[in-house]
ROVOZA-795492 format. One record per residue (C-alpha): residue number from 1; residue in one letter; x, y, z. Coordinates in nm, 4 decimals, decimal comma, padded with zeros to 6 digits, always signed. Layout:
N
@k=NUM r=A X=X Y=Y Z=Z
...
//
This chain:
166
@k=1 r=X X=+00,0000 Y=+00,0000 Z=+00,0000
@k=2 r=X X=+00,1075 Y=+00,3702 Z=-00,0808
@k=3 r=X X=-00,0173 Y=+00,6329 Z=+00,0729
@k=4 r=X X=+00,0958 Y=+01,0118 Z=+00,0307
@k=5 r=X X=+00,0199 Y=+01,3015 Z=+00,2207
@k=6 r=X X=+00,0961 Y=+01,6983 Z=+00,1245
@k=7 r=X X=-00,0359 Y=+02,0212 Z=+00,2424
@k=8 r=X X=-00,3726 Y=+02,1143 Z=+00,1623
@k=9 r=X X=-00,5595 Y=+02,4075 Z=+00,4282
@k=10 r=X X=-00,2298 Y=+02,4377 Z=+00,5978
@k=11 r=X X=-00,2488 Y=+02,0607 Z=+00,7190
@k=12 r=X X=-00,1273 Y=+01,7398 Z=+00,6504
@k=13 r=X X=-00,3246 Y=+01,5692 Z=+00,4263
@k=14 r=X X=-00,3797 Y=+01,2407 Z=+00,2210
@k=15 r=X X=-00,3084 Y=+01,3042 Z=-00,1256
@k=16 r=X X=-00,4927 Y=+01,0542 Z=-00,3492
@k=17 r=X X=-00,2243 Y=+00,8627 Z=-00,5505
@k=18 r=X X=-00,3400 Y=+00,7817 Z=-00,9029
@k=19 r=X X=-00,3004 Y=+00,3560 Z=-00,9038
@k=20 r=X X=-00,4051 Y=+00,3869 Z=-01,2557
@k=21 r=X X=-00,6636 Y=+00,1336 Z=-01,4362
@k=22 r=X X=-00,4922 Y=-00,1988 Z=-01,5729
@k=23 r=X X=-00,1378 Y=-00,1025 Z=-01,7311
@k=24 r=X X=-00,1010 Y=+00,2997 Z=-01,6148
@k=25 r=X X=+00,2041 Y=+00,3603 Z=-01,4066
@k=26 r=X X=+00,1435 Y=+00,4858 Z=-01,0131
@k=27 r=X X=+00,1625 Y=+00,8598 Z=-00,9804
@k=28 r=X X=+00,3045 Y=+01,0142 Z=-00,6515
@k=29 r=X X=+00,1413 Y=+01,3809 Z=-00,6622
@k=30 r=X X=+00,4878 Y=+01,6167 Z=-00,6817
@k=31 r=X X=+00,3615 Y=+01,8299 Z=-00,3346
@k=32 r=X X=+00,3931 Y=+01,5011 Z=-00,1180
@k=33 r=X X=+00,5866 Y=+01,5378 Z=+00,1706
@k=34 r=X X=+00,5538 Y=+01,2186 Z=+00,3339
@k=35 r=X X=+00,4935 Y=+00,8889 Z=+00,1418
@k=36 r=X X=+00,4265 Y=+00,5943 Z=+00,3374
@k=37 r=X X=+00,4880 Y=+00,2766 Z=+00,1743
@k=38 r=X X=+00,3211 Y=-00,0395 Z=+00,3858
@k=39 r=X X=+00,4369 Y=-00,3510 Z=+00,2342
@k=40 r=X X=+00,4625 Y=-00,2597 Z=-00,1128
@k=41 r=X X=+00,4545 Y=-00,4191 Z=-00,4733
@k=42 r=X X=+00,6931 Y=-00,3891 Z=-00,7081
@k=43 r=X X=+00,4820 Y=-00,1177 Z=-00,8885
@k=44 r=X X=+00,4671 Y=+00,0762 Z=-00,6008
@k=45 r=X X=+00,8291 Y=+00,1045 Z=-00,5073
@k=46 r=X X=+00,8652 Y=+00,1975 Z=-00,8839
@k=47 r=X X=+00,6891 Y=+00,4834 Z=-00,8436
@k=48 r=X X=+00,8911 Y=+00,6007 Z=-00,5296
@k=49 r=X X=+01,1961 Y=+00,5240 Z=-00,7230
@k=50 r=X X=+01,0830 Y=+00,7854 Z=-00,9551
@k=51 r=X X=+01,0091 Y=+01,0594 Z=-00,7454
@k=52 r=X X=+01,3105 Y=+01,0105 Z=-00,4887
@k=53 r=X X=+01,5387 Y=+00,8780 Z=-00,6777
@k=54 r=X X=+01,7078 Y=+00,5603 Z=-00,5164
@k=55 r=X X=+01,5603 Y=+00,2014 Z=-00,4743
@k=56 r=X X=+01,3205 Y=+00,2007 Z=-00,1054
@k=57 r=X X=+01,4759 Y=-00,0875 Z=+00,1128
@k=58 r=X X=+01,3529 Y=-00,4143 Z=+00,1072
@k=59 r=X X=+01,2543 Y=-00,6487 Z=+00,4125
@k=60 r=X X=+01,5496 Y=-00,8117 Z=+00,3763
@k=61 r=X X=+01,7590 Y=-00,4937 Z=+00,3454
@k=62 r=X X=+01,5991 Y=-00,3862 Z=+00,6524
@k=63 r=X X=+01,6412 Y=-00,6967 Z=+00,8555
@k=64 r=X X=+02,0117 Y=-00,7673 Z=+00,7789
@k=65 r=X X=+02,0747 Y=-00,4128 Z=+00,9350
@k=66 r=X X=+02,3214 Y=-00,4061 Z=+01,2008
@k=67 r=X X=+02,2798 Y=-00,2015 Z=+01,5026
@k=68 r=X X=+02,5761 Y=+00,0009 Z=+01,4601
@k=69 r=X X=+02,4800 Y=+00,0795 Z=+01,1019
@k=70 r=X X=+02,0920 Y=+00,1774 Z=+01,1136
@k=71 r=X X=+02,2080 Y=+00,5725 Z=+01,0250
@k=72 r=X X=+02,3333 Y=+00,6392 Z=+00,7155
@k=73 r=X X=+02,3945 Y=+00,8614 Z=+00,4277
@k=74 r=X X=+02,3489 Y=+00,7316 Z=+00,0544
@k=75 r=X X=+02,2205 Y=+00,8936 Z=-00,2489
@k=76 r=X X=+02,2000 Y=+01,2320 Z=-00,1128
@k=77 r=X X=+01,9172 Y=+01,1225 Z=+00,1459
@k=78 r=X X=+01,9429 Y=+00,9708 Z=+00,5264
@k=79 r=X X=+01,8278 Y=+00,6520 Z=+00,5899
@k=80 r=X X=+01,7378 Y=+00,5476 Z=+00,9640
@k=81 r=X X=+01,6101 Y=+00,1604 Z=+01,0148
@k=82 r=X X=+01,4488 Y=+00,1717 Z=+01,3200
@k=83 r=X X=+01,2652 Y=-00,1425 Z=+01,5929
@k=84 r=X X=+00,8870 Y=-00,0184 Z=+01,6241
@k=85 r=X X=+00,6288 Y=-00,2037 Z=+01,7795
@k=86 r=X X=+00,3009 Y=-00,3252 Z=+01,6574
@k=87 r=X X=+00,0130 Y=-00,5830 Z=+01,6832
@k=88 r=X X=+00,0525 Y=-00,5186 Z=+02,1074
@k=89 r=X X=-00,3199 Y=-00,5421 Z=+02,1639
@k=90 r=X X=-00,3066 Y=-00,8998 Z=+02,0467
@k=91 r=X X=-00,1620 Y=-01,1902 Z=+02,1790
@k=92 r=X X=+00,1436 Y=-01,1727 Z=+01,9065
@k=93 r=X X=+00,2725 Y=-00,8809 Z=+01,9478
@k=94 r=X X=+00,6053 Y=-00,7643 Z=+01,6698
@k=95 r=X X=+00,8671 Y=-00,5330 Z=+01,7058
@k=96 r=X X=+01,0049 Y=-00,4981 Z=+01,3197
@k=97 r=X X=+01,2328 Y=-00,2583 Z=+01,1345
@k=98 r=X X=+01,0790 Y=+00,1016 Z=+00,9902
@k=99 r=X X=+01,3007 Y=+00,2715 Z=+00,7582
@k=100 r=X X=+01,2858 Y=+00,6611 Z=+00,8067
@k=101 r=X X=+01,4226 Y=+00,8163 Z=+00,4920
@k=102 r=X X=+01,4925 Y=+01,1357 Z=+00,4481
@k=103 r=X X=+01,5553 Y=+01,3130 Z=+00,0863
@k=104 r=X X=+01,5498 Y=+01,6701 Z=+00,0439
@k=105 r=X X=+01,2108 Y=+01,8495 Z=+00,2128
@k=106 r=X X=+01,0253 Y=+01,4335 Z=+00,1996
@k=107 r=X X=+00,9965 Y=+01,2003 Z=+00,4288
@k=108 r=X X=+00,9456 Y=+00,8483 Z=+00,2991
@k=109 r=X X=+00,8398 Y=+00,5427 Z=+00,5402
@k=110 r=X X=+00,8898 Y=+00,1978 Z=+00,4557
@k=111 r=X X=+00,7481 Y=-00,0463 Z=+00,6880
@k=112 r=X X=+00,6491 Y=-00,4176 Z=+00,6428
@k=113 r=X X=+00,4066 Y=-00,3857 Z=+00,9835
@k=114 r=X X=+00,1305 Y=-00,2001 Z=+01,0940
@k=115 r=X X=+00,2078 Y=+00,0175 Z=+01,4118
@k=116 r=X X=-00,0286 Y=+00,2210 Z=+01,5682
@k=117 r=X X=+00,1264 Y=+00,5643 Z=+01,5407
@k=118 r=X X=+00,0965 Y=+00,5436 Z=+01,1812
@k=119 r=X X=-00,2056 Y=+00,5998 Z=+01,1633
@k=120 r=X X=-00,2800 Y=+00,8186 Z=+01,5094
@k=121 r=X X=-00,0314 Y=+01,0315 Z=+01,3245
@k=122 r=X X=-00,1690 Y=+01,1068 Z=+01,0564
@k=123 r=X X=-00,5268 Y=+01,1627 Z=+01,1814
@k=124 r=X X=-00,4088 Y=+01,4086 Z=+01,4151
@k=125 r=X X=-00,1568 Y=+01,6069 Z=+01,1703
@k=126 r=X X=-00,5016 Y=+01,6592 Z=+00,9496
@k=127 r=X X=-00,6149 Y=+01,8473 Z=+01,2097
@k=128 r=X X=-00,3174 Y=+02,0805 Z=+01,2632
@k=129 r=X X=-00,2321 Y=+02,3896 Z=+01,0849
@k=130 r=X X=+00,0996 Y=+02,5014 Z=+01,0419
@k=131 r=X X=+00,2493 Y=+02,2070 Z=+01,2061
@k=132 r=X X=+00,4318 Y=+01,9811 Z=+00,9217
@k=133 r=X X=+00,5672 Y=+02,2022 Z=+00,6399
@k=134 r=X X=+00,8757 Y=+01,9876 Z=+00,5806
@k=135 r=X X=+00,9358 Y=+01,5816 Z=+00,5845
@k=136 r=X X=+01,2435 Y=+01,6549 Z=+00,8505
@k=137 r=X X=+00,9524 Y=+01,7716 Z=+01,0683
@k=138 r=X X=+00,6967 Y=+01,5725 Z=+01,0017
@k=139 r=X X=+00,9418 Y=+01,2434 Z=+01,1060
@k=140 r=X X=+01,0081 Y=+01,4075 Z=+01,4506
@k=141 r=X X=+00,6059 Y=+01,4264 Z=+01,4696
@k=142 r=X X=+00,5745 Y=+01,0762 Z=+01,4077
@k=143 r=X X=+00,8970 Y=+00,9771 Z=+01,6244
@k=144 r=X X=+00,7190 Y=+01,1551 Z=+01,8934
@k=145 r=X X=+00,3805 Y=+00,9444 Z=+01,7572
@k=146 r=X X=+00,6233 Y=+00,6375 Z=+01,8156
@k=147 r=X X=+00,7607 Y=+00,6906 Z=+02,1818
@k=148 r=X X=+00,4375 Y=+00,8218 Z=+02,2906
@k=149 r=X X=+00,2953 Y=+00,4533 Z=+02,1993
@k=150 r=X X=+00,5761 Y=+00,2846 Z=+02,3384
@k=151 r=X X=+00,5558 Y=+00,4483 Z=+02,6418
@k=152 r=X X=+00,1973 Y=+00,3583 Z=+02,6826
@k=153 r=X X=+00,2619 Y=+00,0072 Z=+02,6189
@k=154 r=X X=+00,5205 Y=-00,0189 Z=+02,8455
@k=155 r=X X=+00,3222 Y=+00,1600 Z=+03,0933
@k=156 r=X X=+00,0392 Y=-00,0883 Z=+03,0689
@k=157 r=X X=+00,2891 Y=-00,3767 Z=+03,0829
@k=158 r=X X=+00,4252 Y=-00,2716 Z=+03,3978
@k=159 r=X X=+00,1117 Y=-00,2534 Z=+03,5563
@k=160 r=X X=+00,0172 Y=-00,5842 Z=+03,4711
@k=161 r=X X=+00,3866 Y=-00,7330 Z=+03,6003
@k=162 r=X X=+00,2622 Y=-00,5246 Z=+03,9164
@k=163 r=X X=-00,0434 Y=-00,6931 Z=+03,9753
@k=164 r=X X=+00,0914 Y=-01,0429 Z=+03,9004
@k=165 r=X X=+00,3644 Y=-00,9624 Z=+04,1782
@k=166 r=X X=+00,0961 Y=-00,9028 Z=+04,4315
//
């Protein structure tokens, strides 16, 4: 899945992508600032190729990170692979890699999970004017989105290892 978002009434905003019927080529509107790429097809990370300019990294690239090397610099953008948590209202919780890229004034996501923050992110930046004119800022947004989560996981967690200790 693709989704893009730009800045429409001073907010963040989903841009509709154009998916195209049968053979037309994905379309990622030029005022994006943040394109989020959920476990994409090969016509999808086409189309991001196009517009930033470098290959998105795979699952694979993204697991066979090492810790010491989940910052970096390449084709003029910064990459940042990152553990996030997701699924921890179920009984099978994950904690997978999110790749944070950063090229130019965009912010593209690459993620092969669903966390939470995702998408409490982006409801809440379409409510906020002003906030999110640039993809540097927009990624500390959803950092923040990310931590906030985590924190309120953990939170809950410890309360429960509480009670069981009692």
């Amino acid at each position: 899945m693709l989704r893009s978002f730009g800045l429409r009434e001073s907010c963040l905003r989903r841009n509709l992508t154009c998916s195209g019927e049968s053979a037309d080529p994905i379309v990622i509107p030029p005022e994006s600032l943040w394109v989020d790429l959920y476990d994409p097809t090969p016509e999808e990370r086409e189309a991001v190729k196009v517009v930033f300019g470098f290959e998105p990294p795979t699952k694979d690239d993204m697991d066979e990170i090492e810790i010491s090397s989940r910052l970096y610099q390449e084709d003029g953008a910064i990459f940042m692979t990152a553990l996030v948590l997701s699924k921890t209202e179920t009984m099978d919780p994950e904690c997978l890699g999110v790749s944070f890229i950063l090229a130019g004034e965009r912010l593209l996501t690459v993620r092969y999970s669903e966390p939470q923050p995702f998408n409490t992110f982006a409801n809440r930046a379409e409510r906020q004017v002003n906030l999110w004119p640039r993809g540097d800022i927009i990624l500390a947004g959803m950092l923040e989105a990310i931590i906030d989560r985590t924190a309120d996981v953990l939170e809950k967690v410890g309360a429960e290892v509480d009670g069981l200790s009692k």
